[in-house]
Each structure stands twice: as structure tokens, then as C-alpha cells.
N, C-alpha and C positions, 0 to 999 in steps of 0.2 A: 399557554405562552403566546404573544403577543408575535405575528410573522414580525413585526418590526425588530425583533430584537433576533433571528434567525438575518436578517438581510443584514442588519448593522454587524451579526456577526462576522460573516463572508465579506462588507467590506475592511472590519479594522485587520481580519487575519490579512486582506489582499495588502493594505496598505503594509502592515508590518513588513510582509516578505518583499515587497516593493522598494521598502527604505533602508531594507538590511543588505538588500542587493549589492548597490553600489558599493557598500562597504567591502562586504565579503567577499566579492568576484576578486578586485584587484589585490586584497591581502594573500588571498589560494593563490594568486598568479605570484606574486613576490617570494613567495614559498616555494614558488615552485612545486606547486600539487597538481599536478597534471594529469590525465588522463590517458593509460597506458592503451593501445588499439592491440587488440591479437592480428597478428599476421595474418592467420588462417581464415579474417573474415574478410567483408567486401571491400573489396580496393576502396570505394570511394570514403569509406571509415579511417583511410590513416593519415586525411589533412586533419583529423580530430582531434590527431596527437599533441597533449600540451594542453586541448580547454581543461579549463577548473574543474574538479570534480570536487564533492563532500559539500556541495551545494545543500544538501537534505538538513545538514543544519539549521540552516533558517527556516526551512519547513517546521523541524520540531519545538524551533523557538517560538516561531510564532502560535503554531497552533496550542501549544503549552500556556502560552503569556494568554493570546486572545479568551481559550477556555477557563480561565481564571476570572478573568475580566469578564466578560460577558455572563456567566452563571450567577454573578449578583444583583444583573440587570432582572431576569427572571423573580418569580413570585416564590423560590424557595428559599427555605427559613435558614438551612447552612448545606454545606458541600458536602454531597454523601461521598459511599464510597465509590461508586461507579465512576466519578469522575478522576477520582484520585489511582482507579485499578489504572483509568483508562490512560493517564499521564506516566504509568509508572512503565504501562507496556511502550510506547512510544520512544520515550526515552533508554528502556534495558533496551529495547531491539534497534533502538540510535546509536547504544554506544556501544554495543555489536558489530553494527555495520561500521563505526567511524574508527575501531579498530582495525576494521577489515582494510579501509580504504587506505591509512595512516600507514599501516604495515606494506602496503601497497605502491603509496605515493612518495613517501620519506622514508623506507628505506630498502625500497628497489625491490621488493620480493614480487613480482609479479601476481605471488596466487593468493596474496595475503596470510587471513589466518588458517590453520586448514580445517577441511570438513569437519572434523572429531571436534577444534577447538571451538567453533562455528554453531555446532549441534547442540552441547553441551551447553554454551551460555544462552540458545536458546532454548532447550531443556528446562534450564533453571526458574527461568523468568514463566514459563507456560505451566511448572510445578507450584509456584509461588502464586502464580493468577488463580489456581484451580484452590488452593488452600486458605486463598481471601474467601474466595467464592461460599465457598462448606462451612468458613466461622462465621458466614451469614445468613447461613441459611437458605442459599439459592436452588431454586429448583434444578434437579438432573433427570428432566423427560427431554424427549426431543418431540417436535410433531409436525406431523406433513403438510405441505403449506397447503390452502384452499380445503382442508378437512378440521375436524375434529381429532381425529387421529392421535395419540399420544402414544409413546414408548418411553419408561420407567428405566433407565439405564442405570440408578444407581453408582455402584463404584468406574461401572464403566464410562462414563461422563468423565473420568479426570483424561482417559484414553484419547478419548473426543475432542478435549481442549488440547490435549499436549496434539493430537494429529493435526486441529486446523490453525491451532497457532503457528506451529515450526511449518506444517507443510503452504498457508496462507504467504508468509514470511519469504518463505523462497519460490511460489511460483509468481509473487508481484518483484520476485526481483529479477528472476528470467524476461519478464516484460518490459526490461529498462533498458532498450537498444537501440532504442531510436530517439533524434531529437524530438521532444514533447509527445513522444509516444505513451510513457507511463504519469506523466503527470496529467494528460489530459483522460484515459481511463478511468485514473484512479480518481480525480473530481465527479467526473460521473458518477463511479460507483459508489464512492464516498455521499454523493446529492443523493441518492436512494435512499440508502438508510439513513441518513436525514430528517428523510420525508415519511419514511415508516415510522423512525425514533418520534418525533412530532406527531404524528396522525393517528398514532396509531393507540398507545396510553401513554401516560404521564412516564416520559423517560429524559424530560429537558435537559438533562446534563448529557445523556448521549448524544441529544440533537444538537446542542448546542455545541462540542464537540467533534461531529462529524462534520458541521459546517463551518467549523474555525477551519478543517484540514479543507473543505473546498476551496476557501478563500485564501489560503494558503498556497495550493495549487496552483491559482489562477494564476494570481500573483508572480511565481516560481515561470511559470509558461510565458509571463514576458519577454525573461531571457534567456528559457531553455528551447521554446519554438525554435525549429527551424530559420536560420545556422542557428544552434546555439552557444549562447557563452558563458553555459556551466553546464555539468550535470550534477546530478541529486547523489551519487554515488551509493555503495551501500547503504552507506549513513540514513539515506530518504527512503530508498527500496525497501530497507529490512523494515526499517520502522513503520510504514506503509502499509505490510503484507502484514505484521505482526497484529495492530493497530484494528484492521477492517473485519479482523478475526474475532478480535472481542468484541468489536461493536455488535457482529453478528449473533455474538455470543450471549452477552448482554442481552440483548432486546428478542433473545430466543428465538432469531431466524437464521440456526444454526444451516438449514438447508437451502435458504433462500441464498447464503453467501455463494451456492455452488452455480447457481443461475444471473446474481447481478455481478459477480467475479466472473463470469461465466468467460471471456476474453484470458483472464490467467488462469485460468482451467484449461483454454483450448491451447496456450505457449507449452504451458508446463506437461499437455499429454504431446506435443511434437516432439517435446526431447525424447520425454519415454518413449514414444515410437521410433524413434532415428536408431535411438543406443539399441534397442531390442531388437529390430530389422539390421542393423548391422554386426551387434555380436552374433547373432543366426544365421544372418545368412550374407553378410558382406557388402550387402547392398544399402543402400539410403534412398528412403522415401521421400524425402525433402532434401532439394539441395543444400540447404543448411538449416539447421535448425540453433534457437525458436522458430516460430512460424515466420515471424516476421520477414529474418533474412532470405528465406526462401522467394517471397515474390520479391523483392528488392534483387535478387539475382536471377530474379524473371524478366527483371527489367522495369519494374515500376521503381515511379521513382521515390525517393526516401519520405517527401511531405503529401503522397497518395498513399503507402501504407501507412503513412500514419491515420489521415483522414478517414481512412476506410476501418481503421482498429477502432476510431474514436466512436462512429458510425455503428458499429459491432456492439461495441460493449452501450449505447444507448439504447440500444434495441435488448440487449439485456435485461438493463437498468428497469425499462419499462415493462417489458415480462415482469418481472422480480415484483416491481411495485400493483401489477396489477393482478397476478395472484395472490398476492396478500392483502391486500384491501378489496378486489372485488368477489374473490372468489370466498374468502374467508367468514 
């Protein structure tokens, strides 16, 4: 596949969420779809109160619309199913979160849907991925990245998918707490497998794909940087976590995602760590957890932990991509 058709991709996704922008912010505003602040976080999070949230919308528009579009520009003869798995996950764990935030924003329930409802319909969608999977035939080994290494899991693989779907799903959405904090990790990590999907064998529709959700991001970071004037809400997060899971999944670097995620690996073990040291023993190891809020209540300021997340997860990224092409 032609890099030119990777770069054109990332820019029509950037323009798409660029031009849906304008649109979209001020209708969520007329709405009145606001963004609710918990008391219990940092004072400086409750002028927040009120931006737009369910911004992740135009995320899964575009990266939907552009991955369409761009898989015809490629040298493949029609659209398998990889692409079609990969739209499908996007969109159930879109309209997952877009319940979440709705139930949220319009009619005042603070905690949205609950965990049970939450779990379930991503249960479903991670059942239904694993069931595409098996009526094609897909391999169920996993293997160590930089080796030869294989393990034969069998029935145990649907285990596998339902743990890094649902658990991918919510540790990129714990990551969503700052301005341009999760849109600019998840570009990164998204650019990785990218550049695996591409470099790695003939997986064009994942690459193609992975780099509509970059340009998508980009795009989206206009005007969610710092101030921002939307967030991505569940809507973007679930579909996001749900999304980078398959991509993983798909192009069999089931392990790599734990290294180029490796920033929503390190959020999602502070909570575990916060809740475990405190049902135990009272205490808290982080003054607040995710990670994030804790140095923000160290006193950095909110676009230095961001910079510094972004910084994190490239150095990731680059691990990720270089055990797997150099080592491999």
C-alpha cells in the first residue's frame, strides 16, 4: 500500500472532525449537554462545568466515513471482514458510551448507566467480535513479542478477547481527564499499530483504519487542547479502548497492546492501587487517583501532565514498534 494513501488518510479523517466541529460543539451547547465536574476532584476542574461533552461522536464519524473511503483507494479487490469487525466494535462501544453520557447529560443522573448495564453491553459486543472471529477461521495462539514463541489457547482466546476488549474499553476511558490528555495518547498509540498494521504483512484495512482514528484525534485536539471546548465523553473513550483492542487483536499483537497502551495500563493499575491500599489499610497512595490527578494536586500544571502523558506513552509507542520489527 502506497504511504500516500496512509497520509491522505490522517488528513481527510483530520479534516472531517475539523468540519463536524463547528457544527457539533454549538448544537451539544444548545442542548445543553454539559459536562458534569465531581466535587471531589481538583478545584481547578469545576470552571469545566458546562463544556460540551459527547464530542467522541465526530470521532466515530469520521473515522467510520474516512475508513470507508480510503480502503477503495488501496489495491484491495473488496472489504473484508476486518474492517467491517473493526466499524462494528467502534460504533457498539460508541453507542455504549453515548448512552452513558446521554443518561448523564439529559437526564441528570450523574453516574449514567450502571456498571452491570455498562459491562453487559460490552460483554455482548466482545462475544459477537470473538464469534466473527471463529466463523473465519482466525488463529487462537498468542505469541511473545521479539520470539518465536507461540501458545495454542484454543477455547481460551474468546477469554482473551472478552478481557482485553471490556478491560482496553475502560482503562482508555479512566485516561479521559484531562484537556487533550486522552486524544493525544490515544493518536500515538493508535500511530503504532499503524505502522505495525502497514509494515508489518498485508493488513491494509487495519492500517488504514488505525490511521483514519489518528487523523481523527488530531483533528478532535484542536478543540479539545487545552482550554478545551468539548470533551470526547464516553462516547469517544469507550469506543477508543474498545477499538485499539481489536486492532491489537486483529494483527496478533495481543501483548504488544500491554506495552504501546502501556500509559492506560499505568491509570488503570493507580486506581487498583488507590481502592486496594485504601479498603486495607485506610490509607492512599496517590492523592487522587488516576494517575494523572495526583501530580496535578502536586501542583503541576494541567498542560504539563498532559505533555508529560503524551511524552510517556511515545516512549511506549516506540518500545512497542521496536520490539516488533527489530527484535522479531
Amino acid at each position: 500500500m502506497n504511504i500516500t494513501v496512509l497520509i491522505l488518510t490522517i488528513a481527510i479523517a483530520f479534516l472531517i472532525t475539523v468540519l463536524l466541529s463547528p457544527i457539533l460543539i454549538p448544537f451539544l451547547r444548545r442542548l445543553k449537554f454539559g459536562q458534569s465536574i465531581r466535587e471531589e476532584g481538583p478545584k481547578s476542574h469545576q470552571k469545566k462545568t458546562g463544556t460540551p461533552t459527547m464530542g467522541g461522536i465526530m470521532i466515530v464519524v469520521s473515522v467510520i466515513v474516512t475508513s470507508i473511503i480510503m480502503i477503495n483507494k488501496t489495491n484491495v479487490d473488496e472489504i473484508g471482514y476486518e474492517l467491517w469487525l473493526l466499524v462494528f466494535v467502534i460504533l457498539g462501544y460508541g453507542v455504549i458510551g453515548f448512552l452513558d453520557d446521554f443518561i448523564k447529560v439529559a437526564m441528570k443522573r450523574n453516574l449514567g448507566l450502571t456498571s452491570k448495564q455498562k459491562l453487559l453491553g460490552q460483554l455482548i459486543i466482545a462475544l459477537v467480535f470473538y464469534y466473527i472471529l471463529r466463523a473465519n477461521n482466525f488463529p487462537t495462539y498468542i505469541q511473545i513479542p521479539g520470539t518465536d514463541i507461540q501458545w495454542e489457547l484454543g477455547w481460551g482466546y474468546a477469554i482473551l478477547i472478552i478481557f482485553m476488549l471490556v478491560g482496553s474499553s475502560n482503562a482508555v476511558n479512566l485516561t479521559d481527564g484531562l484537556d487533550g490528555l486522552l486524544a493525544g495518547t490515544a493518536a500515538i498509540a493508535f500511530g503504532a499499530f499503524g505502522i505495525l498494521a502497514w509494515y508489518g504483512f498485508p493488513q491494509q484495512e487495519v492500517a488504514v483504519f488505525s490511521l483514519a482514528v489518528v487523523g481523527a484525534l488530531l483533528g478532535f485536539l484542536v478543540f479539545n487542547a487545552h482550554p478545551a471546548k468539548v470533551f470526547m465523553g464516553d462516547t469517544g473513550s469507550l469506543a477508543l479502548g474498545g477499538s485499539i483492542a481489536a486492532i491489537a487483536i486483529l494483527t496478533k499483537l495481543e501483548i504488544i497492546l500491554v506495552i504501546i497502551g502501556g500509559v492506560f495500563v499505568i491509570e488503570t493499575l493507580s486506581v487498583i492501587i488507590q481502592v486496594i491500599s485504601f479498603k486495607t489499610t485506610g490509607k492512599r497512595v496517590f492523592k487522587m487517583s488516576p494517575l494523572h490527578h495526583h501530580y496535578e494536586l502536586l501542583g503541576w500544571s494541567e498542560w504539563r501532565v498532559v505533555t508529560t502523558f503524551w511524552l510517556i506513552g511515545l516512549i511506549f509507542a516506540a518500545l512497542g514498534i521496536y520490539i516488533e520489527v527489530w527484535l522479531t
